[in-house]
N, C-alpha and C positions, 0 to 999 in steps of 0.2 A: 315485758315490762312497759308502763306507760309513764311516758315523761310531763312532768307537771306542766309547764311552761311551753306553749305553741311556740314551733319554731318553723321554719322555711329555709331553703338555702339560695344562696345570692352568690353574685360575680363580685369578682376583685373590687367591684369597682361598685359595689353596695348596691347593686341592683338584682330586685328577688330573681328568680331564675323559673321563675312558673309562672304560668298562663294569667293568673289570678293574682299573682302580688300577693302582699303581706295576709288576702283574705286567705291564701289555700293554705296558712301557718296550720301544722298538728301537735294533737300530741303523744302521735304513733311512733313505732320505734321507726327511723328510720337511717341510713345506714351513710352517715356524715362523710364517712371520709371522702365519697366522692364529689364533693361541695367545698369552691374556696372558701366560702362564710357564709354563717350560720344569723340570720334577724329573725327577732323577736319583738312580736306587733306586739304598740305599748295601746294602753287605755286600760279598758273594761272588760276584753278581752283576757289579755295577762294578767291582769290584777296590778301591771305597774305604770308606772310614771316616770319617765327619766325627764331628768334636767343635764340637756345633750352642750355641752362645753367643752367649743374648740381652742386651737390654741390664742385666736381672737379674743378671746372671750377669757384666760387663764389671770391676766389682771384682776377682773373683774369678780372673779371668785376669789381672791387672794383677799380680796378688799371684803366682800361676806360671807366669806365662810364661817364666821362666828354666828354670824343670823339665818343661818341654815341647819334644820335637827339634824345631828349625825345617823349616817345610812352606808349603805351597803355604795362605792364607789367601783367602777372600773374605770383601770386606762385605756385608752385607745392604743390603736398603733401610730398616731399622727399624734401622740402626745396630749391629744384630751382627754377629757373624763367623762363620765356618765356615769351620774347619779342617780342612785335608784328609789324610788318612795314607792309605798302602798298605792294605789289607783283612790284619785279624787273624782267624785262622779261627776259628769258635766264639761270637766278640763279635757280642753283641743288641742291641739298641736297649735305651737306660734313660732314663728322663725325672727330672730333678731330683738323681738318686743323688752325681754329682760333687758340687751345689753347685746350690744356688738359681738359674735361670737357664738351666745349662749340663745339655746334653742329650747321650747318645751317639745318633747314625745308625749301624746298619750292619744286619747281616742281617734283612730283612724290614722294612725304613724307608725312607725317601726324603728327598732335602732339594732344595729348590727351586736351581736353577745361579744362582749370582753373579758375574759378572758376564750377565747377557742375552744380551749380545754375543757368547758364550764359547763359544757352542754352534754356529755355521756348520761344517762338515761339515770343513772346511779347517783350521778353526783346531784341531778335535777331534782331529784326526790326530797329537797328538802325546799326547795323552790314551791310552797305551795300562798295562796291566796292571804296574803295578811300577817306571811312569816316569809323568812330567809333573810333576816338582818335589815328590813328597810322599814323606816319610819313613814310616819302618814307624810303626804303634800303639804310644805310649809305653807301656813295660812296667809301668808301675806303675798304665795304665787297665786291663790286661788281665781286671781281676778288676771284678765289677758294683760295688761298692764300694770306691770309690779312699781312698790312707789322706790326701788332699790335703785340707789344710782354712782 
């Protein structure tokens, strides 16, 4: 069976575990349990987008989450989130730009899978390009500097 969504596996310590980084992500079966965690390169690639929110950053989504479309969200284990959207074409990875905290993933970035669980070959199957509960890139991240404050 082939899993929708490239994945790769990484050390504790969120770093890919292969020669090639988040490029040698597949989406061969490959057999997890030998892997602390499992990322999942964001852009164009995936078809997704996270908007990566740590606990820096949890005010800050408290205060817009009403101007952000509702999507498919994980926790982290450190207490943030990662939210997940359809892939916007052209959107880069920014660190900080949003807001203390709050990070864009997508072309040429990766973000560790939350829930662990999430990744069996079976459950991925609904993980396909423009489906599995996530809304498009809100239009007003589109640009590297959001006017959200």
């Amino acid at each position: 069976m082939i899993c929708e969504l490239p994945r790769f596996p990484c050390s504790l310590s969120k770093r890919p575990l292969t020669a090639r980084g988040h490029l040698a992500a597949t989406t061969s079966p490959i057999d997890e349990s030998h892997w602390p965690l499992m990322g999942v390169p964001t852009g164009a690639v995936s078809g997704l987008d996270v908007l990566d929110v740590d606990a820096a950053g949890l005010v800050w989504l408290d205060q817009n989450y009403s101007r952000l479309p509702a999507t498919r969200a994980h926790e982290t284990r450190s207490g943030g989130r990662h939210l997940l959207f359809n892939h916007a074409q052209g959107l880069r990875c920014s660190a900080g730009r949003v807001a203390t905290g709050v990070d864009v993933r997508a072309d040429g970035g990766y973000v560790i899978w939350w829930p662990r669980e999430g990744f069996e070959c079976s459950a991925m199957r609904r993980w396909r390009i423009g489906q599995g509960g996530c809304s498009n890139w809100p239009s007003r991240h589109r640009v590297h500097r959001p006017r959200f404050k």
